[in-house]
C-alpha positions in Angstrom: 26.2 15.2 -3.3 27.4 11.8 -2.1 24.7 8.8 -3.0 24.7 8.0 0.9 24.3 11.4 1.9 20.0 12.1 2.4 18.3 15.2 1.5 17.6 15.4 5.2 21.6 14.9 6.0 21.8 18.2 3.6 19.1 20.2 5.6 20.5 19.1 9.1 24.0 20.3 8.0 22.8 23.9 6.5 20.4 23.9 9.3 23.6 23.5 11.7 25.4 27.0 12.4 28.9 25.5 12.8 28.5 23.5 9.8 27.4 26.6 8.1 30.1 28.8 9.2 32.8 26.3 8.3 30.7 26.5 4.7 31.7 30.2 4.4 34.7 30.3 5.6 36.4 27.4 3.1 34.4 29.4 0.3 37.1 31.7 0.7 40.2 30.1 0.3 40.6 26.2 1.8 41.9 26.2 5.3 43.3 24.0 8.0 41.0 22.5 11.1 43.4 24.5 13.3 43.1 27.7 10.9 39.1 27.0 11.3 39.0 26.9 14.6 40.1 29.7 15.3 38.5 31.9 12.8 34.9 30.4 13.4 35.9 30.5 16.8 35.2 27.0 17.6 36.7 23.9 19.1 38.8 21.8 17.2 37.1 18.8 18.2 33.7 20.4 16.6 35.5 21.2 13.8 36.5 17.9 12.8 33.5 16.3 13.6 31.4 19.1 11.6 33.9 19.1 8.5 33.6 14.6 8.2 29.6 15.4 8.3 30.4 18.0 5.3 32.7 15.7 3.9 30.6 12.9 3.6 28.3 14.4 2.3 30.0 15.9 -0.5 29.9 19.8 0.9 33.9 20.0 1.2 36.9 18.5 0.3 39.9 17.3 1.7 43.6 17.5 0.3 46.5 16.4 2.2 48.9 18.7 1.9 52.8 19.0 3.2 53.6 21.3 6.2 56.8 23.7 6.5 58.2 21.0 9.5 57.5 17.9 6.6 54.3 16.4 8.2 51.5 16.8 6.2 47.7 17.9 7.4 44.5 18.3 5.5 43.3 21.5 4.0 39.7 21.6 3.7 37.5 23.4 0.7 34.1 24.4 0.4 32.6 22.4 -2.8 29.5 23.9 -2.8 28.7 26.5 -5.5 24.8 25.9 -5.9 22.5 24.1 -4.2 18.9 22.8 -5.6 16.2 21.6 -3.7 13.1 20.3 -5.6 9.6 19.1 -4.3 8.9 15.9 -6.9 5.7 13.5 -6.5 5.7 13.9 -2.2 9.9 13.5 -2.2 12.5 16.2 -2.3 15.4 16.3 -5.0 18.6 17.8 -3.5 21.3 18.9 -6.5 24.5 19.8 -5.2 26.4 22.2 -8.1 30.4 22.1 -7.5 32.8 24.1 -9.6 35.8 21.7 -9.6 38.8 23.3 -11.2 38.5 20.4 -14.0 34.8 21.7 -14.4 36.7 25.8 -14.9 38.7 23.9 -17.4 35.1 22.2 -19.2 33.7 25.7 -19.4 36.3 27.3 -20.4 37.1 25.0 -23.6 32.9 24.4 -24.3 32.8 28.8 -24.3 36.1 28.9 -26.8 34.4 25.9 -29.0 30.7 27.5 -29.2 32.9 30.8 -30.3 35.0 29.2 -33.1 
Protein backbone atom coordinates (compact mmCIF):
# COMPACT_ATOMS: atom_id res chain seq x y z
CA UNK A 1 0.00 0.00 0.00
CA UNK A 2 1.38 3.41 -0.81
CA UNK A 3 2.62 5.39 2.57
CA UNK A 4 0.19 8.32 1.52
CA UNK A 5 -2.55 6.07 0.85
CA UNK A 6 -4.96 5.91 4.55
CA UNK A 7 -6.63 2.89 5.69
CA UNK A 8 -9.77 4.87 5.21
CA UNK A 9 -8.57 5.69 1.27
CA UNK A 10 -8.43 1.55 1.17
CA UNK A 11 -12.04 1.13 2.68
CA UNK A 12 -13.56 4.05 0.46
CA UNK A 13 -12.06 2.32 -2.65
CA UNK A 14 -13.32 -1.41 -1.86
CA UNK A 15 -16.32 0.20 -0.54
CA UNK A 16 -16.76 1.89 -4.12
CA UNK A 17 -18.44 -0.59 -6.81
CA UNK A 18 -16.65 0.82 -9.80
CA UNK A 19 -13.48 0.72 -8.12
CA UNK A 20 -14.23 -2.73 -7.19
CA UNK A 21 -15.19 -3.98 -10.47
CA UNK A 22 -12.15 -2.42 -12.21
CA UNK A 23 -10.37 -4.65 -9.07
CA UNK A 24 -11.82 -7.88 -10.73
CA UNK A 25 -11.56 -7.33 -13.95
CA UNK A 26 -7.46 -6.43 -14.05
CA UNK A 27 -7.20 -9.61 -11.70
CA UNK A 28 -7.77 -11.33 -14.91
CA UNK A 29 -5.34 -10.28 -17.23
CA UNK A 30 -4.26 -6.26 -17.29
CA UNK A 31 -6.39 -4.20 -19.56
CA UNK A 32 -6.71 -0.89 -21.31
CA UNK A 33 -9.09 2.13 -19.84
CA UNK A 34 -10.95 1.77 -23.23
CA UNK A 35 -10.95 -2.26 -22.81
CA UNK A 36 -12.40 -1.42 -19.14
CA UNK A 37 -14.86 0.63 -19.97
CA UNK A 38 -16.48 -1.30 -21.86
CA UNK A 39 -16.40 -4.50 -20.04
CA UNK A 40 -17.39 -2.91 -16.54
CA UNK A 41 -19.64 -1.07 -18.63
CA UNK A 42 -18.59 2.33 -17.51
CA UNK A 43 -17.47 5.67 -18.70
CA UNK A 44 -14.20 6.29 -19.55
CA UNK A 45 -13.97 9.27 -17.68
CA UNK A 46 -14.90 7.12 -14.40
CA UNK A 47 -12.52 4.82 -15.31
CA UNK A 48 -9.66 6.98 -15.21
CA UNK A 49 -10.51 8.75 -12.34
CA UNK A 50 -11.30 5.33 -10.37
CA UNK A 51 -8.00 3.51 -11.72
CA UNK A 52 -5.54 7.03 -10.40
CA UNK A 53 -7.51 6.51 -6.95
CA UNK A 54 -6.34 2.61 -7.23
CA UNK A 55 -3.18 3.66 -8.40
CA UNK A 56 -2.25 5.84 -5.80
CA UNK A 57 -2.93 3.85 -3.63
CA UNK A 58 -0.99 0.95 -4.63
CA UNK A 59 -4.21 -1.44 -5.76
CA UNK A 60 -3.03 -1.46 -9.59
CA UNK A 61 -0.42 -0.73 -11.75
CA UNK A 62 0.31 0.96 -14.76
CA UNK A 63 2.67 -0.01 -17.76
CA UNK A 64 2.93 1.90 -20.81
CA UNK A 65 2.82 -0.19 -23.45
CA UNK A 66 3.16 0.29 -27.55
CA UNK A 67 0.03 0.08 -29.70
CA UNK A 68 -0.23 -1.68 -33.23
CA UNK A 69 -0.59 2.21 -34.98
CA UNK A 70 3.01 3.12 -32.68
CA UNK A 71 1.35 5.28 -29.93
CA UNK A 72 1.60 3.83 -26.77
CA UNK A 73 -1.31 3.71 -23.85
CA UNK A 74 -1.30 2.32 -20.42
CA UNK A 75 -2.34 -1.18 -19.49
CA UNK A 76 -3.56 -1.37 -16.10
CA UNK A 77 -3.14 -4.55 -13.50
CA UNK A 78 -4.69 -5.46 -10.48
CA UNK A 79 -1.81 -5.66 -7.60
CA UNK A 80 -3.77 -6.90 -5.07
CA UNK A 81 -3.47 -10.50 -4.07
CA UNK A 82 -4.34 -10.18 -0.15
CA UNK A 83 -5.51 -7.71 1.79
CA UNK A 84 -5.10 -7.48 5.80
CA UNK A 85 -6.92 -5.29 7.99
CA UNK A 86 -5.99 -5.32 11.68
CA UNK A 87 -7.69 -3.55 14.80
CA UNK A 88 -4.26 -2.45 16.90
CA UNK A 89 -4.52 -0.21 20.28
CA UNK A 90 -7.88 1.95 18.82
CA UNK A 91 -6.07 2.25 15.00
CA UNK A 92 -6.49 -0.05 12.07
CA UNK A 93 -3.45 -1.77 10.28
CA UNK A 94 -4.15 -2.14 6.45
CA UNK A 95 -1.40 -4.81 4.75
CA UNK A 96 -1.63 -4.85 1.13
CA UNK A 97 -0.03 -8.51 -0.12
CA UNK A 98 1.09 -8.14 -4.07
CA UNK A 99 2.49 -10.96 -6.00
CA UNK A 100 4.91 -9.12 -8.29
CA UNK A 101 6.39 -11.32 -10.90
CA UNK A 102 9.94 -10.56 -9.11
CA UNK A 103 8.13 -11.81 -5.79
CA UNK A 104 7.02 -15.49 -8.34
CA UNK A 105 10.71 -15.43 -8.94
CA UNK A 106 11.60 -15.06 -4.66
CA UNK A 107 9.32 -17.97 -4.07
CA UNK A 108 10.25 -19.87 -6.50
CA UNK A 109 14.11 -19.85 -5.73
CA UNK A 110 13.43 -19.76 -1.50
CA UNK A 111 11.00 -23.28 -2.37
CA UNK A 112 14.09 -24.91 -4.62
CA UNK A 113 16.69 -23.71 -1.69
CA UNK A 114 14.60 -25.03 1.42
CA UNK A 115 14.48 -28.40 -0.92
CA UNK A 116 18.28 -28.74 -1.66
Amino acid sequence: MAADCTPADVFALLDDEYARSLLAATSHEPMTATALSDQCEMSLSTVYRRLEELEACGLVSAELTPDSDGDHTNVYEAQLDELRVELDDGGFDVRLKTTSATQRFADAFTDLWEGL
